[in-house]
C-alpha positions as CSV (number, residue, x, y, z in Angstrom):
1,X,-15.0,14.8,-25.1
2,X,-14.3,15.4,-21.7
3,X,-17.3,13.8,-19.3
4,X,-17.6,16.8,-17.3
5,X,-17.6,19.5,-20.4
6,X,-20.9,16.8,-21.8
7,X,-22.1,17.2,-18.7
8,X,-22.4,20.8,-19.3
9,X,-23.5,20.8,-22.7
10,X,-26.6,18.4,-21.5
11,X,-27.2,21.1,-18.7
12,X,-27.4,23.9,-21.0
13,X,-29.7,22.3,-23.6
14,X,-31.7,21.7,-21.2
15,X,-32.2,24.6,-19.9
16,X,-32.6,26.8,-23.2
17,X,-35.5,23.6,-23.9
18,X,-37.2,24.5,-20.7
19,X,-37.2,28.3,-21.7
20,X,-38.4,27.3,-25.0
21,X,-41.7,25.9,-23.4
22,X,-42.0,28.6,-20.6
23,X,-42.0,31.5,-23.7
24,X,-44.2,29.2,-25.3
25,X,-46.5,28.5,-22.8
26,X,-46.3,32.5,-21.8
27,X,-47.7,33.4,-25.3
28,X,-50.2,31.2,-25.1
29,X,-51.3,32.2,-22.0
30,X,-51.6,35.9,-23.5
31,X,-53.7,34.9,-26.2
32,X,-56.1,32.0,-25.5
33,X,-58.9,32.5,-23.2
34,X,-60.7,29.1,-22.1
35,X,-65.1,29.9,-21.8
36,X,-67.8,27.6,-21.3
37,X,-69.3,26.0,-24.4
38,X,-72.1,27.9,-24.2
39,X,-69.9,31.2,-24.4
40,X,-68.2,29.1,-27.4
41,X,-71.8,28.8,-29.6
42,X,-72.5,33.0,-28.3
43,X,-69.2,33.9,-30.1
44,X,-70.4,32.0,-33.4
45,X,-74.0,33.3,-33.1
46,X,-72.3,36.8,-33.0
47,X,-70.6,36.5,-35.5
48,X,-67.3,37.0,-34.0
49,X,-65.1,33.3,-34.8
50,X,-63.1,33.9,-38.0
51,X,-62.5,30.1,-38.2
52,X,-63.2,27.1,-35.5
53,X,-60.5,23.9,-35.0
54,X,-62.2,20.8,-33.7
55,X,-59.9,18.3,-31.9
56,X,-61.3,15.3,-30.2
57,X,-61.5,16.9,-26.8
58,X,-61.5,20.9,-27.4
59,X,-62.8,23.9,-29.8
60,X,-60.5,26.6,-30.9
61,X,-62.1,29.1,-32.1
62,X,-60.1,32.2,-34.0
63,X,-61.8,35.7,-33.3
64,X,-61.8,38.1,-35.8
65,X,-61.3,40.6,-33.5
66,X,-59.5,40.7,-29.9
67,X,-62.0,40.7,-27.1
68,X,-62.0,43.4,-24.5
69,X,-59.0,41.4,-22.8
70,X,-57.0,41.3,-25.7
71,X,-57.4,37.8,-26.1
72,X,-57.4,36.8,-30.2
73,X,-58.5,33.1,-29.7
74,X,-61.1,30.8,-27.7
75,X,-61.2,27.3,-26.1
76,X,-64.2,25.3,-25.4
77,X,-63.8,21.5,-24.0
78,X,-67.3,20.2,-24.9
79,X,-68.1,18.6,-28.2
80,X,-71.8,17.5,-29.5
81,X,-72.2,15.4,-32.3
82,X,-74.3,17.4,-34.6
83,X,-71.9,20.4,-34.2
84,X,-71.1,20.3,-37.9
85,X,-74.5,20.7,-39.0
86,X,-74.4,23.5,-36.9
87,X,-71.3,25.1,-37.8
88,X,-72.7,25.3,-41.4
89,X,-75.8,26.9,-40.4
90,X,-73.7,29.8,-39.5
91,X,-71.4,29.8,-42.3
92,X,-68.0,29.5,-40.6
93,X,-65.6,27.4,-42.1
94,X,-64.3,24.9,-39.6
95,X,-61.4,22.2,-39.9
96,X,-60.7,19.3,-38.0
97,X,-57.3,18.1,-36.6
98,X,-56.1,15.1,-35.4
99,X,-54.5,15.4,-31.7
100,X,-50.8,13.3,-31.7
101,X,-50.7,11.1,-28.6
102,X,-47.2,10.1,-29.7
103,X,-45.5,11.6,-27.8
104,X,-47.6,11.2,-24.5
105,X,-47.9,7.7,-25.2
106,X,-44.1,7.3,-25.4
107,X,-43.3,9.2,-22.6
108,X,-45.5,7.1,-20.6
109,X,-44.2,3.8,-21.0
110,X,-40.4,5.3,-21.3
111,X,-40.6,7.6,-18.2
112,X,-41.1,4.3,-15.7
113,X,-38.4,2.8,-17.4
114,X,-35.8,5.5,-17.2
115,X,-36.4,6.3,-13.4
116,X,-36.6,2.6,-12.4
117,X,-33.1,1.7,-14.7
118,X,-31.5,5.0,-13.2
119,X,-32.1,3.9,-10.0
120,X,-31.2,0.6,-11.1
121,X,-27.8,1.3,-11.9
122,X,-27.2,4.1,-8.4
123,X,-28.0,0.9,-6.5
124,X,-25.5,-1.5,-8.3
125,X,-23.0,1.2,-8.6
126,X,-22.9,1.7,-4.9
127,X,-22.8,-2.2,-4.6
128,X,-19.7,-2.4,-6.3
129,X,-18.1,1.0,-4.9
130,X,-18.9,-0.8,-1.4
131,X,-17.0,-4.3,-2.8
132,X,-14.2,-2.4,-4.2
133,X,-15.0,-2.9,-7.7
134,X,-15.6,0.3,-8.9
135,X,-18.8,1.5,-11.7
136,X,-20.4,-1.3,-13.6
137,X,-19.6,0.6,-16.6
138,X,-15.9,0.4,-16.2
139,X,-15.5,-2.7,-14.3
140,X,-12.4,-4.0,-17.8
141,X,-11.3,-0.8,-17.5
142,X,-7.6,-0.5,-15.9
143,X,-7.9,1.4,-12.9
144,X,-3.8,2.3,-13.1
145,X,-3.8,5.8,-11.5
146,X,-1.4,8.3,-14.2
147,X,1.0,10.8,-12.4
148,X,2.1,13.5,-14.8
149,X,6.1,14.8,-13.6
150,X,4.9,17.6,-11.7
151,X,2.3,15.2,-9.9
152,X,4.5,12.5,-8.9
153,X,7.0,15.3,-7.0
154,X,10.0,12.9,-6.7
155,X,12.8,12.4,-8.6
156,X,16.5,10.6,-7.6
157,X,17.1,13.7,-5.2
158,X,14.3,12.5,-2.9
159,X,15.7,8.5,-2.8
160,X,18.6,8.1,-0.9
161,X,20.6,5.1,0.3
162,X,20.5,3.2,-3.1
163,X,23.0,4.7,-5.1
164,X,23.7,1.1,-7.3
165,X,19.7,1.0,-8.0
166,X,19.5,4.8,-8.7
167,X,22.6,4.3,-11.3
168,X,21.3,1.3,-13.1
169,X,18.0,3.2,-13.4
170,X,19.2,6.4,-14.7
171,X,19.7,4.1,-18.2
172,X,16.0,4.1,-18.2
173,X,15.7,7.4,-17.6
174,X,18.1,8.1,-20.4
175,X,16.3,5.9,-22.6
176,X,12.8,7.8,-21.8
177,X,14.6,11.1,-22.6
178,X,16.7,10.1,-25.7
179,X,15.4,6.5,-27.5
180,X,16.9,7.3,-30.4
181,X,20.4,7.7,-29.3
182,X,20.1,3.7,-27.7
183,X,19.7,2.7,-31.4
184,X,22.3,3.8,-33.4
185,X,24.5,1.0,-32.6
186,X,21.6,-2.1,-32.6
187,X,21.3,-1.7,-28.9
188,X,17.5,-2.3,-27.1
189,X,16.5,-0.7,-24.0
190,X,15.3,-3.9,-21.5
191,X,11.7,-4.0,-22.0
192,X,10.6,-4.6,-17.8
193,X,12.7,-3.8,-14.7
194,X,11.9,-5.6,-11.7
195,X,13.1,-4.0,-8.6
196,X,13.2,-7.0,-6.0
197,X,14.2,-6.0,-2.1
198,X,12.4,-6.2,1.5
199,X,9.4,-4.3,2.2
200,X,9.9,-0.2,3.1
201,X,13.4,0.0,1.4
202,X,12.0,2.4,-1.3
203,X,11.5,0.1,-4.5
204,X,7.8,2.4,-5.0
205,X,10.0,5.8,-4.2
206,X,12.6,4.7,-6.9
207,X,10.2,3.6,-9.6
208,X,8.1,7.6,-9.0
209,X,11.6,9.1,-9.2
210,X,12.6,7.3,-12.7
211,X,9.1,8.9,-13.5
212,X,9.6,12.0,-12.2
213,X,13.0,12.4,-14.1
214,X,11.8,11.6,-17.3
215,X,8.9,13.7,-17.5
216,X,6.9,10.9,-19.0
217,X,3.6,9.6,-18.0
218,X,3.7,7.1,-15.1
219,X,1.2,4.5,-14.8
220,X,0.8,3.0,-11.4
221,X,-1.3,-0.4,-10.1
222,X,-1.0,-2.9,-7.8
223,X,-1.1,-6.6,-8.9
224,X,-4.1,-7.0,-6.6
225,X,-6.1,-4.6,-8.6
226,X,-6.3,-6.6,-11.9
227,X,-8.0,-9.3,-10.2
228,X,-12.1,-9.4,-10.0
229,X,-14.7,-11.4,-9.3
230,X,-15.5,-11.7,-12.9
231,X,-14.0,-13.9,-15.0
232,X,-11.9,-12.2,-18.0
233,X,-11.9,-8.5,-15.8
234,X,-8.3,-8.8,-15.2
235,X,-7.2,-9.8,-18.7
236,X,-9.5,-6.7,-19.7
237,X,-7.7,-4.4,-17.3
238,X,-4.6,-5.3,-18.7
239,X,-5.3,-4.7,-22.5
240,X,-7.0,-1.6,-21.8
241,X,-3.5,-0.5,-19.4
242,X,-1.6,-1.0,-22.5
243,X,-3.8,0.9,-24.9
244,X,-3.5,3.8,-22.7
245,X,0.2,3.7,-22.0
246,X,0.4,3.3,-25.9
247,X,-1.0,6.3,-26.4
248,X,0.7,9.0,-24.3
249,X,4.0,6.7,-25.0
250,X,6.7,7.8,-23.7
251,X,5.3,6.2,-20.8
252,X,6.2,4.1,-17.6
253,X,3.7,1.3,-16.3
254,X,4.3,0.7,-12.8
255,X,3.2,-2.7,-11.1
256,X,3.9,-2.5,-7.5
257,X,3.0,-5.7,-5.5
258,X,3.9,-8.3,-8.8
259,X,3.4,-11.3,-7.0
260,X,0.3,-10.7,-6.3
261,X,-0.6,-11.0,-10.2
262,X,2.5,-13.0,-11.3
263,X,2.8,-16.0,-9.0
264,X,4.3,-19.5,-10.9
265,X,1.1,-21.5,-12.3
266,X,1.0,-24.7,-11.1
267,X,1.8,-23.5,-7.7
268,X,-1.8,-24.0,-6.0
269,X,-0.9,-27.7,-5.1
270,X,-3.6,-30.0,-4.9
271,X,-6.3,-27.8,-4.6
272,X,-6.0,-26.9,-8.3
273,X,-5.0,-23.2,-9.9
274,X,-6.6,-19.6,-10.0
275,X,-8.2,-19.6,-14.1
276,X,-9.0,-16.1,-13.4
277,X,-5.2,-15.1,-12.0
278,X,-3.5,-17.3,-14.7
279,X,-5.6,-15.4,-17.4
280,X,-5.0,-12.2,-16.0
281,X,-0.7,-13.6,-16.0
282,X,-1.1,-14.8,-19.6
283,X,-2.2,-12.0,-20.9
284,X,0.6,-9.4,-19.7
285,X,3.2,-11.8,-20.7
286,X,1.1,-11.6,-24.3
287,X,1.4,-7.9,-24.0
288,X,5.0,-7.5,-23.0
289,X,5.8,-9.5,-26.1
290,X,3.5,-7.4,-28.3
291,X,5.1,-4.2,-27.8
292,X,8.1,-2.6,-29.5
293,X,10.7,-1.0,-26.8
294,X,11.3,1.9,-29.3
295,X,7.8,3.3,-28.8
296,X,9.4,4.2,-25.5
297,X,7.3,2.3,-23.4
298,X,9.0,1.3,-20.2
299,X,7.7,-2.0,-17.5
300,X,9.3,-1.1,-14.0
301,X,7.9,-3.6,-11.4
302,X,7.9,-4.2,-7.3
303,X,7.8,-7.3,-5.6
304,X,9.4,-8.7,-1.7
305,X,9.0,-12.5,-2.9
306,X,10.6,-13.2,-6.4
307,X,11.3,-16.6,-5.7
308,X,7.7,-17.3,-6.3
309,X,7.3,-15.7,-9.4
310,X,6.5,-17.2,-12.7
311,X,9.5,-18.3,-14.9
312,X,7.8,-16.7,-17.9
313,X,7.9,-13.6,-16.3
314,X,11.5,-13.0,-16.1
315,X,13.0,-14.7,-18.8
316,X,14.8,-12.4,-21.4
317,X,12.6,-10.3,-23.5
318,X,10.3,-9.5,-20.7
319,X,11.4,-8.5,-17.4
320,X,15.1,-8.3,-18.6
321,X,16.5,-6.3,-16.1
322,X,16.3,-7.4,-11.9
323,X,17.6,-4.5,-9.5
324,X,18.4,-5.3,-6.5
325,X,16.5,-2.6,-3.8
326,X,18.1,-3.8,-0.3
327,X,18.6,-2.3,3.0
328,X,20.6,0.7,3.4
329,X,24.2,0.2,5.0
330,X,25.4,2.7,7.6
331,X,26.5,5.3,4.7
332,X,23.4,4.9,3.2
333,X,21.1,5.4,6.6
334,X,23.0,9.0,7.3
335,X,21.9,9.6,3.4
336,X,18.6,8.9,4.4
337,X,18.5,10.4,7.5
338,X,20.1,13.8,5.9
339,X,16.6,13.5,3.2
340,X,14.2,13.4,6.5
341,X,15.3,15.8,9.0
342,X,14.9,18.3,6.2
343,X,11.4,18.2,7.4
344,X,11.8,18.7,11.1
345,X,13.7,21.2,13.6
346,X,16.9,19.3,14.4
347,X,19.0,20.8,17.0
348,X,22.2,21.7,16.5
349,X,25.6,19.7,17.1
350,X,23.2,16.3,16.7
351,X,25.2,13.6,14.9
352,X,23.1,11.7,12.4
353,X,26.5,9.2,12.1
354,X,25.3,8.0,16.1
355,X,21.4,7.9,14.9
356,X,22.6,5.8,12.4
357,X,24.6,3.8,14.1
358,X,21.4,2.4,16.4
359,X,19.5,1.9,13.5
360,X,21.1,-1.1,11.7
361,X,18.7,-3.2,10.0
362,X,16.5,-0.2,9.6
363,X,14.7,-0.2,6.0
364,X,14.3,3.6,4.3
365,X,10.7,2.9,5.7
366,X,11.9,2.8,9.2
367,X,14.3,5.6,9.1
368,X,11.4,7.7,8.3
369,X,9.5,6.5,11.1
370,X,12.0,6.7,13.2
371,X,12.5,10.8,12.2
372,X,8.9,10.8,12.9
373,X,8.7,9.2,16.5
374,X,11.9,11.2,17.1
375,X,9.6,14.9,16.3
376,X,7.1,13.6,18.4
377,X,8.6,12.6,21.6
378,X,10.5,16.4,21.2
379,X,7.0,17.8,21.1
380,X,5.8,16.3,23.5
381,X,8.4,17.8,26.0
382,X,7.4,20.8,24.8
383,X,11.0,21.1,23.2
384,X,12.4,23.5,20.5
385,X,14.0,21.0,18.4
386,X,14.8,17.5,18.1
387,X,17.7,15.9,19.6
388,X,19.6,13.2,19.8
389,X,17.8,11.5,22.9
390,X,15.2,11.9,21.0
391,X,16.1,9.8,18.7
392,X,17.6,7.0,21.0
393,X,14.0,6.9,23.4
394,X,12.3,6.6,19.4
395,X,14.7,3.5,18.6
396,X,13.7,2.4,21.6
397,X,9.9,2.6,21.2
398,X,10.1,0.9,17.7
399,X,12.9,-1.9,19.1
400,X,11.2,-2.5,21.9
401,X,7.6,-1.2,22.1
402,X,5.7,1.5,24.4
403,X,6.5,1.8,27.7
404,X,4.2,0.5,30.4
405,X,4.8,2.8,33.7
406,X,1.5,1.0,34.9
407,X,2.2,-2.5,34.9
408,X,3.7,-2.7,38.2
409,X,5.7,-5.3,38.8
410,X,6.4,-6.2,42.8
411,X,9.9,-6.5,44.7
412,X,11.1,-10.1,43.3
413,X,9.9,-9.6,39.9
414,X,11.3,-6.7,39.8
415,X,15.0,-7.9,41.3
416,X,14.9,-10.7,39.1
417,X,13.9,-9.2,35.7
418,X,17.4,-6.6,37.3
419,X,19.4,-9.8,37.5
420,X,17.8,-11.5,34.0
421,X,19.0,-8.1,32.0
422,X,22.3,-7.2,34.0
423,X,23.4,-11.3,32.4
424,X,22.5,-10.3,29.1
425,X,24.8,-7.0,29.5
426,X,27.7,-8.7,31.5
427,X,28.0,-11.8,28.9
428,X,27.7,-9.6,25.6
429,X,30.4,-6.8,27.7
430,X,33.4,-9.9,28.3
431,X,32.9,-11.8,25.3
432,X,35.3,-10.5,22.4
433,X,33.5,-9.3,19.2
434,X,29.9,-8.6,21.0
435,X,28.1,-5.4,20.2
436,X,28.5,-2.9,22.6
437,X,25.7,-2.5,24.8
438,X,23.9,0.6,24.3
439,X,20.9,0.7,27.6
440,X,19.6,-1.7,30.2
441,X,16.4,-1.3,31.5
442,X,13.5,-2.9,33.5
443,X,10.8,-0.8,32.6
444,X,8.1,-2.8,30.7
445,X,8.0,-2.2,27.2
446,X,5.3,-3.2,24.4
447,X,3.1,-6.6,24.9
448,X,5.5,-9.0,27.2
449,X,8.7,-7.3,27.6
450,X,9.5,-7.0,31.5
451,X,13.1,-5.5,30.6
452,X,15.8,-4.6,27.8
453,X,19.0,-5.1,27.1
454,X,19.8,-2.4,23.8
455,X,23.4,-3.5,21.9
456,X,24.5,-1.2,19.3
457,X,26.6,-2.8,16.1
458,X,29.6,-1.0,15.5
459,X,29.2,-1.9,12.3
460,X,26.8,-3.8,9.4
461,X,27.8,-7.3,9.4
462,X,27.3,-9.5,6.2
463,X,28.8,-12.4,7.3
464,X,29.5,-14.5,10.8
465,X,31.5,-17.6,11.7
466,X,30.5,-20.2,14.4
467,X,32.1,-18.7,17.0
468,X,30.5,-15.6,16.9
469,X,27.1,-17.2,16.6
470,X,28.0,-19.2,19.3
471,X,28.3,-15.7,21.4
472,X,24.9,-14.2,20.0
473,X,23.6,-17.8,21.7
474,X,25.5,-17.1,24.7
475,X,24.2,-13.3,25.2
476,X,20.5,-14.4,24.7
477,X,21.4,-16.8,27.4
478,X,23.4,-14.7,29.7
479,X,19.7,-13.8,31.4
480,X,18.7,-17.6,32.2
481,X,22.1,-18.1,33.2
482,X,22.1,-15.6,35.6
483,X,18.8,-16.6,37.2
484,X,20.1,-19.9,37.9
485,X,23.2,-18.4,39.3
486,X,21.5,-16.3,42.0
487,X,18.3,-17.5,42.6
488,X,19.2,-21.1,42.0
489,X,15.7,-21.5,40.4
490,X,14.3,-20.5,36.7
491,X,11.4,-18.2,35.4
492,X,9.3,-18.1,32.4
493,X,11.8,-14.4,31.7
494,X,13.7,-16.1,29.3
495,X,11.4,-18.2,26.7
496,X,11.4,-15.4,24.1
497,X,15.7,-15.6,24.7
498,X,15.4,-19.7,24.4
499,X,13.1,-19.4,21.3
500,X,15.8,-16.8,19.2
501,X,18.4,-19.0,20.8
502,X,17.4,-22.1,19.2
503,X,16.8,-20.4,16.1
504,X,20.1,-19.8,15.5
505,X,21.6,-23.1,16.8
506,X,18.9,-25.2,13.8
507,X,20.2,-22.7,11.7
508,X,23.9,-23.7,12.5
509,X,23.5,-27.3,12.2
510,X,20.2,-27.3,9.2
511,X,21.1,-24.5,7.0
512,X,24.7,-23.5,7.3
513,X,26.6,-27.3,7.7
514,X,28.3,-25.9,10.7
515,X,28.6,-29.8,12.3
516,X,30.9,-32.0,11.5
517,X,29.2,-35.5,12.3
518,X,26.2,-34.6,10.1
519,X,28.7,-33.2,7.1
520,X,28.0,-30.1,5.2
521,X,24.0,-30.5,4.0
522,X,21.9,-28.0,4.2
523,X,18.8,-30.1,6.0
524,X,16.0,-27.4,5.7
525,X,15.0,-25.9,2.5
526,X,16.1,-21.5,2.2
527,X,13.8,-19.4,4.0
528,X,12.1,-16.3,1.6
529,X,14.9,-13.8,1.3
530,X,13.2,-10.8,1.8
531,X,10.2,-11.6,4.3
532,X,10.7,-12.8,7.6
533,X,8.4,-15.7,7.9
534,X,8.4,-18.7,9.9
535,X,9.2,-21.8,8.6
536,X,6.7,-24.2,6.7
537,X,6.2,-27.2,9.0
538,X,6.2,-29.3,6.4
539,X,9.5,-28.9,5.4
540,X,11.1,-30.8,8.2
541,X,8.9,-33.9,7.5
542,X,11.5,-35.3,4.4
543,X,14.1,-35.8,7.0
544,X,15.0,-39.5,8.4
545,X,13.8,-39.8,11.8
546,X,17.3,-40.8,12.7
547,X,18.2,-38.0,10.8
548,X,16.0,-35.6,12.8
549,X,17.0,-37.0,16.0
550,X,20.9,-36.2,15.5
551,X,19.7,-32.9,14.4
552,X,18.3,-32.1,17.5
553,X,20.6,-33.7,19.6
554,X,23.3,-31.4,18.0
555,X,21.5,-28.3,19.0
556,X,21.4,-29.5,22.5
557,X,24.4,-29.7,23.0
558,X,24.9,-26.3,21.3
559,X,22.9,-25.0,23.9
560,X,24.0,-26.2,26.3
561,X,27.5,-26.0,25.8
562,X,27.3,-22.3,25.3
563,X,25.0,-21.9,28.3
564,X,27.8,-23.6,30.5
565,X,30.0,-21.0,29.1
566,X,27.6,-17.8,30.1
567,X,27.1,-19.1,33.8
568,X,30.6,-19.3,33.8
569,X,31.2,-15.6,32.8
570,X,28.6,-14.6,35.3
571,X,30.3,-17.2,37.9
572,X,33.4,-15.4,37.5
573,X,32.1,-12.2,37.5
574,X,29.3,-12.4,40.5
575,X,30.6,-9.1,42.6
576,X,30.2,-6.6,39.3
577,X,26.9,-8.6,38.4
578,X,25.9,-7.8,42.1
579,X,26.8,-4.4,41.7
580,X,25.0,-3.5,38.5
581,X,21.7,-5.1,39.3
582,X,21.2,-2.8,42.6
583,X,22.0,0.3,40.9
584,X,19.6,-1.0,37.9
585,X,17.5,-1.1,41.1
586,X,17.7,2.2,41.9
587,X,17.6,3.8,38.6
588,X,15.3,1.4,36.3
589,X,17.5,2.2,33.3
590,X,21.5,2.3,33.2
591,X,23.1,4.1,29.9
592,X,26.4,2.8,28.2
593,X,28.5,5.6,30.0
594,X,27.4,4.2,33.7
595,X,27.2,0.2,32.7
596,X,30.9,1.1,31.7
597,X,32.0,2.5,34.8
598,X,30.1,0.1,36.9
599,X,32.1,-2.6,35.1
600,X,35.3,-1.7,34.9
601,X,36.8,-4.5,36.7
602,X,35.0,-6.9,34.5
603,X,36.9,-10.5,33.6
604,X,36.6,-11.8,30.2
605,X,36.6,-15.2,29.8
606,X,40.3,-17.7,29.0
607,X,40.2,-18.9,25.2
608,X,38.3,-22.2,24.8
């Protein structure tokens, strides 16, 4: 039964009990008339009682007529102990009852109980609402939250972007819609599909759209969630998830977050494993083998770090299936722009290929952000619709942070941040294969940013050789070098452009064998795929120290090598460098039309 229709039910028997003892107690009011004892013993010397009731505290006495206020029967409280001898002087017949204190008795030792175990439980209850746990009652119980089609509202209109995930979901979907059609020749549907790609690209979306076109029951938890404080809750959780899904089957469970639940045992190191997580692991690789694919019961799952995910989980028979959910190429950005900026006011003759053009790198996450920021900075001018500034100044405030028009930098910071950005521009504009440079600006941005150099790819890149690395080094560079150059002294401007610098040199020589003397050997252990997370410190401690030492040497003279290069650029280039940095000057912020025009006698450096 539904809680809230027994809720109702309780309600209305008690109230039809409550109007059973107000019509009693109304009756009785009608009829009985309480009187002194003395009154009592008038009434049986008159002759009036047709029959008295003794109880251990009262006298009712039955008149055999109504009294002149209708009343038909008497109460008396007092008792004497020679009031039989009495009662048979006057010939009334009399009869004695005993008085049940049942009830009363019961009620008094189970009232105190009741209220202090009721409040009891509203205390502990709001305990564990406060922790996160949820009601005492249902702390095994799976707390997977079950979207009906019409609830979840998406289906593979609303994703974008990811055609080659959509199209090896759309089996699924098939499969939910038509299991018996996947039999006929011995075929099995996969029992789990793990969607694997970085955070925001829409792997949550996809998995609410395969939902949403099935018109099945969709199941939906986070990894985190099966895990309690109790021992055994999470295994609980688990069974009762499957019983549920079992039931409304056709059904999707949905585990968004997997590696929060399904990380490799045995990976805790020396401080031992989780019992409670491995448990919790053991027992949905139990139920994942306990359940027949054609009861149409369908595992989709989410997770940014599979390389730290337990072998049992995706060997065949359980998570069968891995679908790749990465970030959307140029195509699949104006695919995703189109889906957004059905929600806002775009104005007309606005380009979504140039919005998508500054956005590479941009997850489906992002690109809605990004519509977002664009709709606000248009309202906040008070503008009709959005346009296509509006977009750039929002790529701009998610690239590079907020402006800060009140940081106030004086007349030397201020030349030399001019100087620090026009090198990055110059370098990136007369080396061969650099991404265009989109804005130069030296108004402080976000938490340490003096100034900005914007370059726009022309187009997604997948892979680079060593000489185009070697100009990403020398545009991060192109700032320092041009410090040097003019001021003959160096600032602190450039340590965010020495860190990303030396980044990518290590990565040259540690991960991708680009030096000859130390050979082809990848010297640092790969980096998680789809989060971008610092290296472990630890990793570089199983290297030689010789080893170590030529390592670093080599990016040194990387470095350095390439920083020669930029000064030279700039060198040969001083009068437009000049030029650019006083009308940066004068205008804080230069666009690609006038950094063009300002440039147009630029000299690109000879070959080698």
């Amino acid at each position: 039964m539904n809680p809230q229709a027994r809720w109702n039910l309780i309600y209305w028997m008690l109230a039809i009990l409550a109007l059973l003892m107000l019509q009693d107690w109304w009756q009785t009011s009608r009829t009985v008339e309480p009187v002194p004892y003395s009154e009592f013993e008038q009434a049986l010397a008159d002759g009036r009682v047709a029959e008295v009731i003794v109880s251990e505290r009262t006298l009712t006495g039955k008149l055999k007529n109504p009294d002149t206020k209708g009343k038909t029967v008497i109460v008396a409280n007092r008792v004497e102990p020679d009031l039989a001898e009495r009662l048979s002087r006057y010939q009334v017949p009399y009869t004695r009852v005993i008085e049940s204190t049942l009830l009363r008795s019961v009620l008094s030792w189970l009232l105190p109980v009741a209220i202090f175990f009721a409040l009891w439980m509203f205390l502990f209850r709001r305990m564990f609402e406060r922790q996160g746990m949820g009601g005492f009652m249902t702390i095994g119980k799976s707390r997977a939250k079950v979207y009906m089609q019409t609830d979840t509202g998406v289906d593979f209109d609303d994703v974008a972007g990811v055609d080659e995930a959509k199209e090896e979901l759309r089996e699924v979907v098939d499969f939910l819609k038509n299991p018996k059609d996947y039999g006929r020749l011995g075929a099995h549907i996969p029992k789990g599909v793990l969607l694997v790609g970085p955070p925001g690209t829409g792997k949550t979306l996809l998995a609410k759209a395969v939902a949403g076109e099935a018109g099945v029951p969709f199941f939906s938890i986070s990894g985190s969630e099966f895990v309690e404080m109790f021992v055994g809750v999470g295994a609980a959780r688990v069974r009762d998830m499957f019983e549920q899904a079992r039931l409304k089957a056709p059904a999707i469970i949905f585990i968004d977050e997997l590696d929060a639940l399904g990380r490799a045992r045995g990976s805790f190191g020396p401080m031992g494993g989780h019992d409670e997580r491995e448990q919790t692991l053991n027992q949905l690789l139990a139920e994942m083998d306990g359940f027949d694919t054609s009861a149409g019961l369908i595992i989709l799952a989410a997770t940014n770090r599979p390389e730290i995910l337990d072998p049992a989980l995706l060997r065949a028979g359980r998570f069968d299936r891995q679908v790749l959910v990465d970030r959307p190429d140029k195509k699949g950005r104006v695919e995703i722009l189109n889906v957004h900026v059905k929600k806002i006011k775009l104005a007309p003759g606005v380009d979504l290929e140039q919005v998508a053009a500054l956005t590479t790198g941009f997850s489906g996450a992002d690109i809605a952000n990004l519509v977002n920021e664009a709709a606000l900075m248009a309202t906040r001018r008070k503008a009709d619709a959005v346009t296509l500034d509006d977009f750039s100044r929002a790529v701009e405030r998610i690239v590079a942070g907020l402006e800060k028009k009140n940081r106030v930098l004086n007349d030397s910071e201020r030349k030399t941040v001019a100087y620090h950005e026009m090198g990055h521009a110059l370098v990136a504009l007369a080396l061969p294969g650099s991404d265009p440079v989109h804005k130069v600006s030296i108004i402080p941005r976000g938490i340490g940013a003096l100034g900005y150099t914007i370059q726009r790819p022309t187009e997604d890149r997948y892979l680079m050789t060593r000489e185009e690395l070697e100009n990403k080094i020398a545009v991060l560079l192109g700032g320092r070098a041009a410090e040097k150059l003019v001021f003959g002294k160096l600032s602190t401007g450039a340590a965010d452009d020495l860190a990303k610098a030396t980044d990518i040199a290590r990565d040259m020589i540690t991960r991708y064998g680009m030096d000859e003397d130390l050979g082809y050997i990848a010297y640092e252990a790969p980096r998680p795929r789809f989060l971008d997370v610092p290296d472990m410190i630890g990793e570089r401690n199983r290297l030689a120290e010789s080893t170590q030492t030529r390592i670093d040497e080599a990016i040194r003279v990387i470095i350095m090598g390439v920083f020669e290069r930029a000064f030279g650029i700039l060198e040969i280039n001083r009068p437009a460098l000049e030029r650019c940095a006083e009308e940066l000057l004068k205008k804080e912020t230069l666009d690609e039309a006038a950094i063009r025009e300002l440039t147009h006698d630029l000299a690109s450096p000879s070959p080698g």
